[in-house]
N, C-alpha and C positions, 0 to 999 in steps of 0.2 A: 584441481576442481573437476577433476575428468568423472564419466558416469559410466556404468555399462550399460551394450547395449540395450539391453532388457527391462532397464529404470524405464520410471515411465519418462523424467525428462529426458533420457536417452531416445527414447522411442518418439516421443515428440519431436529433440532435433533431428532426427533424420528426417523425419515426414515433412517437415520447413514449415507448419501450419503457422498463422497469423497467434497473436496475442492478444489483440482486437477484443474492447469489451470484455474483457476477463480480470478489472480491479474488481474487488470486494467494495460494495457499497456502505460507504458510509459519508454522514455531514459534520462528523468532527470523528478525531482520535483520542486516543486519552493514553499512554502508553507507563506502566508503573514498574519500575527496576523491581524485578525480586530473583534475587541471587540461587545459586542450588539445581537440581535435576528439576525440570518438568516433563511431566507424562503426556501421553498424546491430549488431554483435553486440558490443556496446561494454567488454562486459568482455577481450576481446583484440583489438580492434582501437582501441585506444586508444595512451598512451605508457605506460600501464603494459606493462609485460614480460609477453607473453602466457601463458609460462611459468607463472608466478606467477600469474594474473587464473584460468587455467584449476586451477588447482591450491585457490585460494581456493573458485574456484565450485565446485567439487566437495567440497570437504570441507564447504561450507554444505550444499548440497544432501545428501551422504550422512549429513546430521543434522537435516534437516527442513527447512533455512532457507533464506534466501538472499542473497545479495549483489546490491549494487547499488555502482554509481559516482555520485560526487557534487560537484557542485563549486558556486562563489558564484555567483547569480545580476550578469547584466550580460556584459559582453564579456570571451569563453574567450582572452586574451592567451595565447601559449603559451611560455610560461617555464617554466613546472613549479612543484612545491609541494617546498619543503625540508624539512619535514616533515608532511606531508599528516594532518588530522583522519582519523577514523573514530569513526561512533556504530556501539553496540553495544545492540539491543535485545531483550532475553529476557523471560522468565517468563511471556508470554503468555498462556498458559491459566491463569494465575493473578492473579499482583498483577502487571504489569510492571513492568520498571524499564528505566533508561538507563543507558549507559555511553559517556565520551566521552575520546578522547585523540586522542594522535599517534605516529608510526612515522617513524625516521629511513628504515625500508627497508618496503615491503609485506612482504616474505620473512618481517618479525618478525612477523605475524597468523597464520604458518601454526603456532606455537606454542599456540593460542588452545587452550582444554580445550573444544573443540566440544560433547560430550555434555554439561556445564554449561550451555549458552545457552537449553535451554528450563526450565531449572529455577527455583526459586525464592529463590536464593542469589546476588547479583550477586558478595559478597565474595568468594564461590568459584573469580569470575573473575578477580577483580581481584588474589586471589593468586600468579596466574600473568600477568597482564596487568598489571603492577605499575605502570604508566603510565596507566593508564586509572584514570579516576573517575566514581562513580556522581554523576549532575545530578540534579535537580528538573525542570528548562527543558525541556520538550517542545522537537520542532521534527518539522518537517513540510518531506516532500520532494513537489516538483511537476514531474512527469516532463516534459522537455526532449527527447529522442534523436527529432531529426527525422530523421536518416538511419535510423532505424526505422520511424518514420509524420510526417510532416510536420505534421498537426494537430497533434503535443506540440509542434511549436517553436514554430507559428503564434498556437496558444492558451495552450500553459503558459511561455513564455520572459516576455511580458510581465506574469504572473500573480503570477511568481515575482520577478520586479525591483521589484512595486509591494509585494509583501508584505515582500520586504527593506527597506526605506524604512520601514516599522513595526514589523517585529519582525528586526530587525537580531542577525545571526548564529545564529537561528534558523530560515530556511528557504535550504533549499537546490536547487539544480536535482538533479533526479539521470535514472538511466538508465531503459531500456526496464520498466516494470514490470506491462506488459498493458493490455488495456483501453483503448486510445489513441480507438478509438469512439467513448468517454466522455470524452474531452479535453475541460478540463483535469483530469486526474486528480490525486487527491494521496493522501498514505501520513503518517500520525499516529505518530511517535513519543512514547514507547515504545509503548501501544495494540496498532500493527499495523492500525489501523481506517483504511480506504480509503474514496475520496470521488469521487464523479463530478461530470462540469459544474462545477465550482466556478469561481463568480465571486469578483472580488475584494472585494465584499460578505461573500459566505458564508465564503470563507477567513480574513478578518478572527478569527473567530470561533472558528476553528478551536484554536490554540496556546490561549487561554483556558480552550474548554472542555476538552481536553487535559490540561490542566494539574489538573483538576477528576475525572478519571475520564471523562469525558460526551461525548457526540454532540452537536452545536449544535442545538439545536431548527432551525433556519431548514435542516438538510442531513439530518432525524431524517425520511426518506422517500425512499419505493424510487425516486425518480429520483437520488437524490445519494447514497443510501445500498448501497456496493457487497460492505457485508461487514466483520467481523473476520478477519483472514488466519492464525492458530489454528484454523480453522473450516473445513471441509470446505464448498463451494461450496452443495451443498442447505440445509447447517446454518447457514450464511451467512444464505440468503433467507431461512432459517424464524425466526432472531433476529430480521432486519429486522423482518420484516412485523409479528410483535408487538409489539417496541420501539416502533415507529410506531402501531398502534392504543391503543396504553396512553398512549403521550406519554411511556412511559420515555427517561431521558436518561442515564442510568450505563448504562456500559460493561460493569459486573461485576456487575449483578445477575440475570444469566437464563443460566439454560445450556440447551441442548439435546439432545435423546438422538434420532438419529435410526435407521431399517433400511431396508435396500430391501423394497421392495416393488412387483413387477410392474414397471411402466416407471418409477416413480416411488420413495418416501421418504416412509413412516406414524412418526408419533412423538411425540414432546412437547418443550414449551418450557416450562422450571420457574424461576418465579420466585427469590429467597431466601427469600421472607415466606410460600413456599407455594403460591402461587397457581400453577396448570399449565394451558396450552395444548395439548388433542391437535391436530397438524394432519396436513397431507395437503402434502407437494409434486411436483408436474409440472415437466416440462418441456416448453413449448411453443411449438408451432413458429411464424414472426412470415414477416414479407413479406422479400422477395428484397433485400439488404440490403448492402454492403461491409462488411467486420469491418477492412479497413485499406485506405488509401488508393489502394495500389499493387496493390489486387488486384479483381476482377470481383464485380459483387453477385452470391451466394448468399442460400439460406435462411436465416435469423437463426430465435434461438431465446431465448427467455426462462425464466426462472423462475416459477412462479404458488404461491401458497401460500394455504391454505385452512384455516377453522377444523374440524375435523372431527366436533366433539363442545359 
């Protein structure tokens, strides 16, 4: 999983810069197997019909969420899938849950009662999704789409075939999900909690803690830790950063209330049992940086969060 120097996640791990508020935002996932190459904009440059890829991504999107493509780790033979899986993962700002089936046609997902996925009710979906069943089984996707950034294939393809071989039918390759910087990245179902640098040490640990509510202690830190994706990117870094001086390890016990303020984000991070953090977040600005392979070093910028009170 090695990079050179010159990658941007190369050029990223040496600089040490945080991870802090760098999940992609979303209030539920939708993630649909489709077997084969995909292109850098992999939801319609795939063999899914782009008709349909663009119509899926939109209707995520005009409800908070979003799609990804997914398929098994190892060699993309291109036969197709006769009935392709899709995990379905909602309620995020709340308890989440999972939802897992199969679609003779993608076309049957555009049925999906969208406005339900961030709620707290899976049955509600599964009323209308009547093929789908709510799991227990976490599973965790490790973003692949090299014709996006070459570092996901370099770093997350062999990341994702060694963690297949342990937790079998549980991790999947999937698509472009950001942050390729941080290769290899990965995304916690149902959670929504996103992971940078993972090794196949620290991903071991992942499905486990998952399964548990919890962040692994061994990735509970602003280099591995890049966010709940329910969270607004500030509200992101200001979880982490407490989570991490507390040594808190559940997922659901702290929420955050943040406002702008001047260039920044004044607020609090509230315990369940009480206990509140005010803090202070910045954004600031890091050395001349690539943010993706194919592109020229600019300014990088990070997150910084601060106790305020």
């Amino acid at each position: 999983m090695s990079a050179t120097a010159d990658s941007c996640s190369g050029q990223w791990d040496d600089a040490g810069l945080p991870a802090l508020g760098t999940a992609s935002q979303a209030a539920f996932w939708v993630a649909l197997e489709q077997d084969g190459p995909w292109g850098r904009e992999a939801i319609t440059e795939s063999h899914l019909d782009p008709a349909v890829g663009s119509a899926l991504a939109q209707a995520c999107s005009d409800h908070g969420g979003r799609l990804l493509l997914i398929r098994r780790p190892g060699r993309h033979v291109d036969v197709g899938t006769a009935s392709p899986t899709v995990l379905i993962a909602g309620g995020l700002a709340t308890d989440p849950w999972l939802l897992v089936g199969s679609v003779d046609d993608p076309r049957e997902l555009l049925r999906t009662p969208w406005p339900l996925l961030a709620g707290e009710d899976p049955d509600a979906v599964t009323a209308t999704l009547d093929t789908f069943d709510e799991t227990r089984d976490p599973a965790l996707l490790i973003c692949t789409n090299s014709k996006r950034d070459v570092c996901c294939a370099v770093r997350g393809r062999p990341l994702a075939l060694a963690l297949q071989e342990q937790f079998p039918g549980r991790v999947w390759e999937c698509s472009h999900t950001g942050g390729h910087r941080f290769a290899p990245t990965g995304i916690a179902l149902p959670s929504g909690q996103t992971y940078a640098r993972v090794t196949a040490e620290t991903a071991a640990a992942i499905i486990p803690a998952e399964r548990r509510g919890e962040i692994p202690a061994e990735l509970n830190h602003s280099a591995y830790d890049r966010g709940r994706s329910v969270l607004t990117p500030p509200a992101q870094a200001a979880e982490s950063v407490v989570r991490e001086s507390i040594s808190e390890l559940s997922l659901r016990t702290l929420s955050t209330e943040l406002h702008p303020d001047g260039d920044g984000w004044t607020g609090r991070v509230t315990h369940r049992d009480g206990r509140t953090w005010p803090v202070d977040v910045r954004r600031v600005a890091g050395p001349e940086l690539k943010d993706s392979c194919v592109k020229v070093a600019k300014s990088s910028s990070f997150f910084e969060v601060s106790f305020s009170g």
